[in-house]
C-alpha positions as CSV (number, residue, x, y, z in Angstrom):
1,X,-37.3,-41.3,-59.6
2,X,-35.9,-40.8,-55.7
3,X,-33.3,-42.8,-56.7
4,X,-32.1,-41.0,-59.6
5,X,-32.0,-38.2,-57.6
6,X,-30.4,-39.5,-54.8
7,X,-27.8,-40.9,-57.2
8,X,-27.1,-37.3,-57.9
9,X,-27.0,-36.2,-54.4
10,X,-24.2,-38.9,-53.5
11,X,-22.1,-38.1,-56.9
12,X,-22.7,-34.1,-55.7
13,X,-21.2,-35.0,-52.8
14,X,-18.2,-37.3,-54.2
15,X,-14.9,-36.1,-52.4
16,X,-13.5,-37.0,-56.3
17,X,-14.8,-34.4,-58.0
18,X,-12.8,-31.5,-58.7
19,X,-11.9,-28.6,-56.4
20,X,-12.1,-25.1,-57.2
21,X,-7.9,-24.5,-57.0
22,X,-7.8,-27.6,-59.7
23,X,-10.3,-25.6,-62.2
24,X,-8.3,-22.0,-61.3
25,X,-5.0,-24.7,-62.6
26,X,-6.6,-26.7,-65.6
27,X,-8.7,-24.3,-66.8
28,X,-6.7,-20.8,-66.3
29,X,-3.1,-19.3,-66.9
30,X,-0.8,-17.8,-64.3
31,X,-3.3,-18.3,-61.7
32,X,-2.4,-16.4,-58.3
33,X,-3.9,-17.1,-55.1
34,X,-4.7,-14.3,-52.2
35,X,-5.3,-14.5,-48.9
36,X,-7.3,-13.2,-45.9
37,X,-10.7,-10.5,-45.2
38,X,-7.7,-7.9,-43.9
39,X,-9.9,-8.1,-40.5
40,X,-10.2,-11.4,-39.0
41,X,-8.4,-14.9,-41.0
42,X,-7.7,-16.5,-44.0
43,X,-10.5,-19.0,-44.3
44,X,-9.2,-21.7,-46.1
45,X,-12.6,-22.7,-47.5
46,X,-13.0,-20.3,-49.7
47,X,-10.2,-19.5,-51.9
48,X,-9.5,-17.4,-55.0
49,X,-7.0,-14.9,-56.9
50,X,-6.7,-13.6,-60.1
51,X,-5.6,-15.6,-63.4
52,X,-6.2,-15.2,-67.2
53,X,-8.4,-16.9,-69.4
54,X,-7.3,-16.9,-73.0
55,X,-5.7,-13.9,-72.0
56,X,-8.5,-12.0,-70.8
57,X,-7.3,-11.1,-66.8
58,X,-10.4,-12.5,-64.5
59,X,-11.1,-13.0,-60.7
60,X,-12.0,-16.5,-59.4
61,X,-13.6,-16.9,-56.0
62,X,-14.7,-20.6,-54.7
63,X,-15.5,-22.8,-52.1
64,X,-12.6,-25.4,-51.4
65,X,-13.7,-28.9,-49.9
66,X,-10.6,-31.2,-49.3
67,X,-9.3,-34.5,-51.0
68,X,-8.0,-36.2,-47.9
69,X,-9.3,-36.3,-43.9
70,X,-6.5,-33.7,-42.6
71,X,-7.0,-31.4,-45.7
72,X,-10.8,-31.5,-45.3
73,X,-10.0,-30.5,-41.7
74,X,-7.8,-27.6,-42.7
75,X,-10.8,-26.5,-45.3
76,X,-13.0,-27.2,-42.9
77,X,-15.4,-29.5,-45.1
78,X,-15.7,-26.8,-47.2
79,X,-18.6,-25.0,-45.0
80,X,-17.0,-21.3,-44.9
81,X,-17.1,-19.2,-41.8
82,X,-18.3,-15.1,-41.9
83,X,-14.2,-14.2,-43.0
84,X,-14.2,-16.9,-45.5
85,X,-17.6,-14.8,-47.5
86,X,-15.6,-11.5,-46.4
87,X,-12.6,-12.8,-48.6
88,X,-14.4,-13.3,-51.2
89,X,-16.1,-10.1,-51.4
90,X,-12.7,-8.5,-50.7
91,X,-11.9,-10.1,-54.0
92,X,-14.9,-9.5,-56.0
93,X,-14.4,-5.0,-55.2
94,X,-11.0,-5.8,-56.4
95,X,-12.2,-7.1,-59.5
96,X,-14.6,-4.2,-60.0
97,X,-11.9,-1.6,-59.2
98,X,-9.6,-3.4,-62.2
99,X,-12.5,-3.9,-64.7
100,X,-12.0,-8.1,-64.2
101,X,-14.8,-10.6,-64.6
102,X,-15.9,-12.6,-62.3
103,X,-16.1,-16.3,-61.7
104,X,-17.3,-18.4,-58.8
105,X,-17.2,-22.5,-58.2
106,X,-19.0,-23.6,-55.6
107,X,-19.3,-26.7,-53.8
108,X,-20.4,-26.3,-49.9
109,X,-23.1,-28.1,-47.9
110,X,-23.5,-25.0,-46.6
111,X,-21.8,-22.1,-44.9
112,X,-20.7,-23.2,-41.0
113,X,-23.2,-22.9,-38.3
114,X,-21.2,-22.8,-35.4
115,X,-21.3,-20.1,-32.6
116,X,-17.5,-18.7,-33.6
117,X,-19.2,-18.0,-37.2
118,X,-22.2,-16.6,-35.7
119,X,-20.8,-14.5,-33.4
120,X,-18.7,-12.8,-36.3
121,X,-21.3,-12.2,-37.8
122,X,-22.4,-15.3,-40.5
123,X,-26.0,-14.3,-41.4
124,X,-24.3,-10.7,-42.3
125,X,-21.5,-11.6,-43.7
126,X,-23.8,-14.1,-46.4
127,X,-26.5,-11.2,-46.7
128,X,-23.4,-8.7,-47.6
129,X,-22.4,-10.8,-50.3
130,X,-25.7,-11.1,-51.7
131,X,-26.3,-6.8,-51.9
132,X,-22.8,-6.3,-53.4
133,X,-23.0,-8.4,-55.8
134,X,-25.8,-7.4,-56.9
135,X,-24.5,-4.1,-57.9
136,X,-21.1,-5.2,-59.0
137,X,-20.3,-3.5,-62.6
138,X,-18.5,-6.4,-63.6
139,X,-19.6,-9.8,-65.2
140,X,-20.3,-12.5,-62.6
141,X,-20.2,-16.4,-63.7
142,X,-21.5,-19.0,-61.1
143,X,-20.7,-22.4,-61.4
144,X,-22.2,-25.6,-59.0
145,X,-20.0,-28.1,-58.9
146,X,-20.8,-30.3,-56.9
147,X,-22.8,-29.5,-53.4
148,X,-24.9,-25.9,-53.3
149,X,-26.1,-25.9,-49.9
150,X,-29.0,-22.8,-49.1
151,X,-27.5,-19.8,-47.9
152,X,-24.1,-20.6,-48.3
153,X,-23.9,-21.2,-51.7
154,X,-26.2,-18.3,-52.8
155,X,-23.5,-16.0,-51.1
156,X,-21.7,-16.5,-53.9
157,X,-24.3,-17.2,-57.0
158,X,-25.5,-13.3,-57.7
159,X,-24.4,-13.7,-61.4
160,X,-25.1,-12.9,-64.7
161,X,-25.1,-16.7,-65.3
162,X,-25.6,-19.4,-63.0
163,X,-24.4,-22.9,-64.6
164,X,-24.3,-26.5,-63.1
165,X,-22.3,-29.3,-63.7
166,X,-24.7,-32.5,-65.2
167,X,-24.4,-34.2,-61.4
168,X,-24.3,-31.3,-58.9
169,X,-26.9,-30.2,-56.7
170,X,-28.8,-26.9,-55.9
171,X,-30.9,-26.5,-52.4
172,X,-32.4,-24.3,-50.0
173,X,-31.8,-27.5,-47.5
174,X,-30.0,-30.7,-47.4
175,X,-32.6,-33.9,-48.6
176,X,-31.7,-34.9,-45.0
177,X,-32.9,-31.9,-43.5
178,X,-35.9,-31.7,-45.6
179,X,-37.0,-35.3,-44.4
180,X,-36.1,-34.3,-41.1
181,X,-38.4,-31.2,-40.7
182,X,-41.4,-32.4,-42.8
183,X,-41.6,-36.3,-41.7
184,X,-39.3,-36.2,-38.8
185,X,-37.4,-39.4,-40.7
186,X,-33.9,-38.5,-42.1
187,X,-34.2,-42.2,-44.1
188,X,-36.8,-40.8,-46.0
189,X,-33.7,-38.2,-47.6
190,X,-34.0,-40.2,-51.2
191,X,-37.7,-39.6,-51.1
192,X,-37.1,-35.7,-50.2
193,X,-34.3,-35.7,-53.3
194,X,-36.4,-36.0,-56.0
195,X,-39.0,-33.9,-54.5
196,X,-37.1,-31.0,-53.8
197,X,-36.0,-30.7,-57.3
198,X,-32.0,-30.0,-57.2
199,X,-30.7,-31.5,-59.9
200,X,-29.7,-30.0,-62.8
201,X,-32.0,-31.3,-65.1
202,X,-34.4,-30.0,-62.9
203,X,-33.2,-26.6,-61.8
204,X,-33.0,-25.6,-66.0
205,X,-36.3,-26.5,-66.4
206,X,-37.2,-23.9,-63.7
207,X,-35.2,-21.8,-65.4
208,X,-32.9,-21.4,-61.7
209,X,-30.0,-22.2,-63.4
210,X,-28.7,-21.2,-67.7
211,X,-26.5,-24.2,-68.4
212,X,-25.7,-27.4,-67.4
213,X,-22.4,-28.6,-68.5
214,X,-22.2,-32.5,-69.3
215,X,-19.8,-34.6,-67.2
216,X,-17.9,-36.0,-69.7
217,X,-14.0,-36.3,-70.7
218,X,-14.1,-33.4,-72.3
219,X,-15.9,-31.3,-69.3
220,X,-12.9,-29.0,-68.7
221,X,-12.5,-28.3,-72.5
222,X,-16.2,-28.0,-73.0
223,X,-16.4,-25.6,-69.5
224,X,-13.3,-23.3,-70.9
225,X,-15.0,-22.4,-74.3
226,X,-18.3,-21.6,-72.5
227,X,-16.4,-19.1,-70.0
228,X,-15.0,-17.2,-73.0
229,X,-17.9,-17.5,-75.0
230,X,-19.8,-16.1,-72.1
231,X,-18.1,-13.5,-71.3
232,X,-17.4,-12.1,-74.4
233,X,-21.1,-11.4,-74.5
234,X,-21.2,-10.0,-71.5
235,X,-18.7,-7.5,-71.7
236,X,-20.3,-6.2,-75.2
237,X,-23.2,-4.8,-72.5
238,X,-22.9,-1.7,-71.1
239,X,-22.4,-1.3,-67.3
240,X,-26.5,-0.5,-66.6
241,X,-27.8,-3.1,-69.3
242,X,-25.4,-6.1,-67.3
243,X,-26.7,-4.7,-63.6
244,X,-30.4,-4.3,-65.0
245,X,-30.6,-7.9,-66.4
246,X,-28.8,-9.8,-63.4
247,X,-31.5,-7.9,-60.7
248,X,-34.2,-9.1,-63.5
249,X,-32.9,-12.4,-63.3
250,X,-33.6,-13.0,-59.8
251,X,-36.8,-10.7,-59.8
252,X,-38.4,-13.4,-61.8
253,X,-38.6,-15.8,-58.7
């Protein structure tokens, strides 16, 4: 069984799978990228913009690792710094203010810990996101696609929905962090995997996450007819009946 789950943690963490900007380009029409918090940077580990999505105008907001060595550098492994979360709640009032649905991708090991982040203000910036969205009167999808990594990931998965892809991962911790802390043995991660319970399979079975979206060659095709699907149900709620069932969603923790 750890092995089936570790099996998931190493596909998670594939620098193959898919980014966030090539979902906003397969997926999406006339998608637009914007930049910047309008305070400190553009963090290039989070992007988004605005596109359509059969020809309904939406805002997409997600965590972007790299494919290659120097673009992982400029993305910074796709761990976002306080500006990066910043951006994307810049984005997500935007969407508010125009009436546009949501939708996130995220793939991080976790937001950055270093002492540039912190001392802008990280732990804010993450908690920020969480209130906001709470309250946004806008749909909110959440996809993990590959890596969600504790804090970092969350900061971005308020939603109406919360999906996964079949071979992504959902965690308060890293397997290797878990093994480190409880057995002080990082080799024991595999072990700490399956224990931890952050597959998919697992996390819908908890009922943490509504839908887990098969892997297959016809993913992007499958994924594009649940987003309209989706949100065509969710904009048939009115603004209180959407904000009262997300906050019910995560009061049943």
């Amino acid at each position: 069984m750890a092995e089936n789950a570790q099996k998931i943690v190493l596909a998670a963490r594939s620098q193959d799978r898919l980014t966030t900007l090539d979902y906003a380009k397969q997926i999406f029409d006339d998608f637009i990228e914007f930049h910047g918090d309008r305070n400190f940077r553009d963090d290039g580990a989070i992007v988004g913009g605005i596109a359509s999505l059969a020809g309904r105008p939406v805002t997409i907001v997600g965590i972007q690792k790299g494919k290659s060595l120097k673009d992982n550098l400029a993305r910074n492994f796709g761990q976002p710094h306080p500006e990066g979360y910043r951006k994307a709640l810049r984005l997500m009032k935007q969407a508010e203010k125009f009436g546009r649905p949501i939708i996130t991708f995220i793939n991080t090991a976790g937001a950055f810990p270093g002492s540039g982040a912190e001392e802008r203000g990280q732990g804010e910036a993450i908690a920020r996101n969480l209130l906001e969205m709470s309250d946004l009167e806008v749909p909110i999808i959440a996809i993990i696609t590959g890596e969600g990594g504790s804090g970092g990931a969350l900061a971005l998965a308020v939603a109406d929905q919360v999906w996964m892809l079949e071979k992504a991962m959902y965690s308060i911790l890293s397997p290797e962090g878990f093994a480190t802390i409880l057995w002080k043995d990082s080799s024991r991660a595999p072990e700490a995997a399956e224990l931890l319970k952050i597959t998919s399979n697992d996390l819908l079975a908890n009922g943490v996450v509504d839908k887990v979206i098969s892997e297959d060659e016809k993913m992007l095709e499958t994924l594009k007819t649940a987003l309209i699907s989706e949100l065509d149900a969710l904009s048939q709620l009115s603004t209180e009946a959407l904000i009262a069932a997300r906050y019910a969603r995560f009061r049943k923790y």
